[in-house]
C-alpha positions as CSV (number, residue, x, y, z in Angstrom):
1,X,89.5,-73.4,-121.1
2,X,91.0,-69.8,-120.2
3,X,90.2,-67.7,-117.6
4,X,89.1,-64.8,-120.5
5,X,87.0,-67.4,-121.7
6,X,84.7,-68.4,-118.8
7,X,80.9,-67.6,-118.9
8,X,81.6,-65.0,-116.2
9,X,84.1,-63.0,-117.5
10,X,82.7,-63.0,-121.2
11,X,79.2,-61.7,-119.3
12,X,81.6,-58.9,-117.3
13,X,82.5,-57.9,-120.6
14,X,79.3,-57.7,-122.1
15,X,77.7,-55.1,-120.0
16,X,80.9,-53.8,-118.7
17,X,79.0,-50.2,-119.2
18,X,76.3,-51.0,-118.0
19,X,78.0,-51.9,-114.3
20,X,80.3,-49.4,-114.0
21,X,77.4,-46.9,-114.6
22,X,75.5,-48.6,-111.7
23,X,78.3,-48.5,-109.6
24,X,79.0,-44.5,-110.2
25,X,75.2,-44.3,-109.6
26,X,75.2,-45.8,-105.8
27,X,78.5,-44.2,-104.9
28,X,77.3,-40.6,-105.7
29,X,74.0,-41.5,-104.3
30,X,75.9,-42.8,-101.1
31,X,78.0,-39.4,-101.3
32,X,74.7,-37.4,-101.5
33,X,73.2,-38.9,-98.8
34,X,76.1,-39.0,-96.3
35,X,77.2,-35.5,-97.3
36,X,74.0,-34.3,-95.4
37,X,72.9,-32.2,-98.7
38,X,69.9,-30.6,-97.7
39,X,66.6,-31.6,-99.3
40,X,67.7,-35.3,-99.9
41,X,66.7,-38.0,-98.7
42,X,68.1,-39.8,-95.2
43,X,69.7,-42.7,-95.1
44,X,66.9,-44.0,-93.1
45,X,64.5,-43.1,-95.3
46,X,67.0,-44.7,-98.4
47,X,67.0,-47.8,-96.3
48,X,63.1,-47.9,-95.6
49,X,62.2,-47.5,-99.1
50,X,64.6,-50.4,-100.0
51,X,63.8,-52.4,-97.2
52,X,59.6,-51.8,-97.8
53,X,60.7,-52.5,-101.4
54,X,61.9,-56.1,-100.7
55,X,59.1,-56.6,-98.1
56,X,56.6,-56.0,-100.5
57,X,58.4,-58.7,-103.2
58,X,58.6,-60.9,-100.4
59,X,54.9,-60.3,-99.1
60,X,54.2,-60.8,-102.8
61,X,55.6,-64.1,-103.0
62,X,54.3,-65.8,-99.8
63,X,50.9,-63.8,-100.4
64,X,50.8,-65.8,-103.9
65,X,52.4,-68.9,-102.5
66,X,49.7,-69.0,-99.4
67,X,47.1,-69.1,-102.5
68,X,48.5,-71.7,-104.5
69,X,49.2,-74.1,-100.6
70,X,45.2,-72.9,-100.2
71,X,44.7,-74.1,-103.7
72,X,46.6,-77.5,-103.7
73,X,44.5,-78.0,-100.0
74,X,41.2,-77.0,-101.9
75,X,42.0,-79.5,-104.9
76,X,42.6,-82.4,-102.1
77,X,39.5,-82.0,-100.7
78,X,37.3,-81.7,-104.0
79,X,39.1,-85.0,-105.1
80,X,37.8,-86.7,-101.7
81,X,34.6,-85.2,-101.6
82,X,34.2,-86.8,-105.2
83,X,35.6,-90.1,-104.8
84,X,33.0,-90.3,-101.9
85,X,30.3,-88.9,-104.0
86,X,31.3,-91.5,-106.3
87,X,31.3,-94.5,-103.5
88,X,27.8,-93.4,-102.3
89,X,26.3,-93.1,-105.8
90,X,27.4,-96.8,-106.7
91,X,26.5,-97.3,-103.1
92,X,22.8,-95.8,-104.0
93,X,23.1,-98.0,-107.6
94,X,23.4,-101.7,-105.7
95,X,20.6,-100.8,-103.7
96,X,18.4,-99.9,-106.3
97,X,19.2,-103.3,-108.1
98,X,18.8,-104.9,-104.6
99,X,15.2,-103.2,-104.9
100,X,14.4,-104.1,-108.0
101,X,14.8,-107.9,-108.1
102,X,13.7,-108.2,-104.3
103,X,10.3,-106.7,-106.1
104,X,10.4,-109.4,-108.7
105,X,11.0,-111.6,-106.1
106,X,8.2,-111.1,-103.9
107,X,5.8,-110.9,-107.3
108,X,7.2,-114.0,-108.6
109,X,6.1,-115.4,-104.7
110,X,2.8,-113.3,-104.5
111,X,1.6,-115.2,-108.4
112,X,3.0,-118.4,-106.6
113,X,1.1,-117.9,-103.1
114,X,-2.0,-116.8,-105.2
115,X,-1.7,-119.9,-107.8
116,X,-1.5,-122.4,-104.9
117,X,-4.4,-121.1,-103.1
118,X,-6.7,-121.3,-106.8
119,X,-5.7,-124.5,-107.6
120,X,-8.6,-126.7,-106.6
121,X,-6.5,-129.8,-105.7
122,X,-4.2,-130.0,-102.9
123,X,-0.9,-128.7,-103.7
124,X,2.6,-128.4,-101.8
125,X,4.6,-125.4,-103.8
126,X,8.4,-126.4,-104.2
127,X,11.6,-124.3,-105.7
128,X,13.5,-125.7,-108.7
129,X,17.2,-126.0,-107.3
130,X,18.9,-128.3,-109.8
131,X,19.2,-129.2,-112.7
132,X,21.2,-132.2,-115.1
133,X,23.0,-130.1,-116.8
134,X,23.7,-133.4,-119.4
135,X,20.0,-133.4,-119.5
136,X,18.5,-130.0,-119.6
137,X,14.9,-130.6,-119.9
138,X,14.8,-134.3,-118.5
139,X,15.5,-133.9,-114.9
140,X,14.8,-131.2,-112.5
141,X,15.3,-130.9,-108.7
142,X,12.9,-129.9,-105.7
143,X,13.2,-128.8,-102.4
144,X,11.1,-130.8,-100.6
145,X,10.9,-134.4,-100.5
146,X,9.6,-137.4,-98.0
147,X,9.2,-135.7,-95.7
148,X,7.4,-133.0,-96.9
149,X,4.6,-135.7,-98.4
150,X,6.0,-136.2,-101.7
151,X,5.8,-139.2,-103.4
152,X,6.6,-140.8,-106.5
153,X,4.7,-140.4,-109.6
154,X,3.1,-137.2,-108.4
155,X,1.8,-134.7,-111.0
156,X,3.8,-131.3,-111.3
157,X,2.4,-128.3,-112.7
158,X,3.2,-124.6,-112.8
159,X,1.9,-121.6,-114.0
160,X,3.6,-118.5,-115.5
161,X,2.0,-115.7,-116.8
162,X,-1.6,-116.1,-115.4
163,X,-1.4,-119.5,-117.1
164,X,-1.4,-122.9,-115.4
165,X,0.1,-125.6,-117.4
166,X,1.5,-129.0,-117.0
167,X,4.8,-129.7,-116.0
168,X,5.9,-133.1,-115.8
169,X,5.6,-136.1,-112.7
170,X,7.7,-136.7,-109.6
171,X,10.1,-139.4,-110.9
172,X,11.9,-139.7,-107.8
173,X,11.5,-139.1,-104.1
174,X,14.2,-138.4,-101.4
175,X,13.9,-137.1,-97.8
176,X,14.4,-133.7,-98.4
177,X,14.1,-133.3,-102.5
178,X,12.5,-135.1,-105.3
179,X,13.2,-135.7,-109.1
180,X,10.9,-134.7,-111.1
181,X,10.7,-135.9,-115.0
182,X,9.0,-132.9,-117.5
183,X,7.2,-133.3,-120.6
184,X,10.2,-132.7,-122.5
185,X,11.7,-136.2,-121.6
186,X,11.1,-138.4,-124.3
187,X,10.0,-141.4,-121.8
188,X,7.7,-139.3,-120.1
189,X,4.1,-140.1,-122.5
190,X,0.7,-138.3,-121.8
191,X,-2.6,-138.9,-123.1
192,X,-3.7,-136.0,-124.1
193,X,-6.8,-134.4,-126.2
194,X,-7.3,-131.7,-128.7
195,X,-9.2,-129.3,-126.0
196,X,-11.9,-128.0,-129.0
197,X,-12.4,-131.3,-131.1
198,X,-11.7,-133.7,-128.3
199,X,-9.4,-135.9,-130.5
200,X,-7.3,-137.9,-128.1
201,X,-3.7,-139.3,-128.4
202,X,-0.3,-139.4,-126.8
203,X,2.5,-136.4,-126.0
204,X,6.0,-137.0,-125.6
205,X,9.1,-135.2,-125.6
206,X,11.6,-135.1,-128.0
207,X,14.7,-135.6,-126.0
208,X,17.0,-133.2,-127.4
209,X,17.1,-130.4,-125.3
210,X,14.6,-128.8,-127.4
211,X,11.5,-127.2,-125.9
212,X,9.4,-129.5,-128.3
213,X,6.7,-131.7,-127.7
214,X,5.3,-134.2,-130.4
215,X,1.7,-135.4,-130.5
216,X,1.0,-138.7,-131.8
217,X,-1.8,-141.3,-132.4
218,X,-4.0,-138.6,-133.8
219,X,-6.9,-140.4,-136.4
220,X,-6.5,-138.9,-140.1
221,X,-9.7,-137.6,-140.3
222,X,-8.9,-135.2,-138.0
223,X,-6.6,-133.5,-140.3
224,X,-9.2,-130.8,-141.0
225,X,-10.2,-130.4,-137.6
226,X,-7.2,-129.2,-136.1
227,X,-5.2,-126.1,-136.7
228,X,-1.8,-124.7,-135.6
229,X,-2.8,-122.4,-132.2
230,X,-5.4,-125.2,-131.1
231,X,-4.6,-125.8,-127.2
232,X,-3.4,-129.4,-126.2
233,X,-5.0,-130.7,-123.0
234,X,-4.4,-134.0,-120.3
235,X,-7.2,-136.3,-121.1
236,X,-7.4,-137.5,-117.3
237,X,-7.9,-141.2,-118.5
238,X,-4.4,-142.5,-117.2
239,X,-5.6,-142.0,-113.5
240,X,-2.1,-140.3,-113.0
241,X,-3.0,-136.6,-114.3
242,X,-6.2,-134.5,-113.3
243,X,-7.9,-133.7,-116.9
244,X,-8.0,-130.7,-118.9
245,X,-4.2,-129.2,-117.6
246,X,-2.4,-127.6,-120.5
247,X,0.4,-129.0,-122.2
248,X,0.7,-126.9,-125.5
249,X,-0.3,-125.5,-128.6
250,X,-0.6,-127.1,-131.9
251,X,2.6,-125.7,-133.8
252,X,2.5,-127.9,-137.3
253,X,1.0,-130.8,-138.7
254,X,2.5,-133.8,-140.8
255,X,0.8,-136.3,-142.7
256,X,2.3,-138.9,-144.0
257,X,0.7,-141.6,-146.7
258,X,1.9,-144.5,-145.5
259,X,0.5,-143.5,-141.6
260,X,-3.1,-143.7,-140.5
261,X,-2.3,-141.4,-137.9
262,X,-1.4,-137.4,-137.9
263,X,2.5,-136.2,-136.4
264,X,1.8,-133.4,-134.4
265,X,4.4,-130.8,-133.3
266,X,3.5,-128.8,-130.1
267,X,5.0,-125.8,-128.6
268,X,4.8,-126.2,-124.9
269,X,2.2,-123.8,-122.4
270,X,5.3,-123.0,-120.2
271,X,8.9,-121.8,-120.8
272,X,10.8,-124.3,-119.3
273,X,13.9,-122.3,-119.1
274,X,12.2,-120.0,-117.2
275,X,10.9,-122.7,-114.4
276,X,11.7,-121.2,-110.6
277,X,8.8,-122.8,-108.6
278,X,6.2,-125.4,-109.4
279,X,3.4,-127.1,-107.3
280,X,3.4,-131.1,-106.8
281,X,-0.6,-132.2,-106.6
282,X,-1.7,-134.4,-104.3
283,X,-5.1,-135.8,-103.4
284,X,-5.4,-135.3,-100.2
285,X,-3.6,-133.3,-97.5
């Protein structure tokens, strides 16, 4: 490219006029001043103005540039009083949920203290810490074993809600933690009555991870007698269970032609899944 051509000289030629004016502008003005016309302005004075001019720009700037430094500073420090805000409020959250199930904890303890000081046999309350999870509802494991006076065969019971009801039997008996077998294992049979007719037969489990209990051995003629709601009860004629501990509620009834007995389905008295602590029974301290 040609010198004529460069983006400097084609902008010299554009405002051409307009410089050459300026430049007759400062040399008369220089020629005034220096000429000692009387009236006008001194240099001094010329250079003050200019040089008061420029300070002011310049005041300007670092004047605006201070507020936007003070600004940025400002920003930094509402960002970290926020993100601690922020820390302290989840801070403030996990203890209110530390609160909360601490408060469930101790009433869950305070029903458990208070159920093992009604009970009217002698009782050692335990903590559920295991279960099979093959076997949901056919084994569960206790704290406290041997040691603790446990022993096989024990009854277990439990009570949730205000309502005691009957849990199952300590199977088996270590040093420091038991077995216990529920009502839900299908090798685990109790005789049991209707509690308002007294009709007597036998409660089982069904085995399948199901929270179902079946009631068999019930005579035919008490097909009438019994209704779905009706509570089931231990008949205490086994020796192994105190009488009149709740098992369940009457949840259908089959008959069957060919039977001479009534097939009972029962709804257990406890929510099994919701087990945390029980109470072994024993006879005697």
């Amino acid at each position: 490219m040609s010198p004529a051509g460069s983006p400097l000289r084609q902008l010299a030629n554009r405002y051409r006029r307009g410089l050459i004016l300026a430049i007759f502008l400062v040399v008369s003005s220089l020629f005034i001043l220096f000429n000692g016309t009387p009236g006008v302005a001194k240099p001094q004075e010329i250079g003050l103005s200019i040089f008061g001019f420029f300070q002011g720009i310049i005041s300007g700037t670092v004047h605006t540039a201070g507020e936007f430094g003070s600004s940025v500073v400002d920003l930094t420090d509402l960002q970290s009083r926020y993100q601690k805000a922020s820390a302290l409020v989840k801070k403030y959250e996990g203890d209110e949920r530390t609160l909360v199930q601490l408060r469930e904890e101790n009433r869950r303890l305070r029903e458990q203290l208070g159920f093992h000081q009604a009970l009217p046999y002698f009782n050692v309350p335990v903590e559920i810490i295991g279960r099979d999870p093959s076997k949901v509802y056919s084994t569960l494991i206790v704290n406290k074993g041997y040691l603790d006076g446990i022993r096989k065969n024990l009854p277990v019971v439990a009570t949730q809600n205000g309502v005691t009801g009957l849990v199952g039997k300590v199977n088996e008996v270590g040093l420091t933690s038991s077995v216990v077998q529920p009502i839900l294992d299908a090798n685990l049979f109790i005789a049991a009555r209707v509690e308002n007719t007294r009709h007597e037969g036998l409660v089982t489990g069904l085995g399948n991870n199901q929270e179902v209990l079946s009631m068999s051995y019930v005579k035919k003629e008490a097909q009438s007698e019994i209704h779905a709601g009706d509570l089931i009860v231990t008949a205490g004629i086994d020796s192994l269970y105190p009488a009149d501990l709740l098992i369940g509620r009457v949840k259908t009834l089959t008959v069957k032609q060919y039977q001479t007995s009534l097939d009972i389905e029962l709804e257990p008295i406890l929510d099994f899944s919701r087990l945390e602590y029980v109470n072994i029974l024993r006879s005697e301290p």
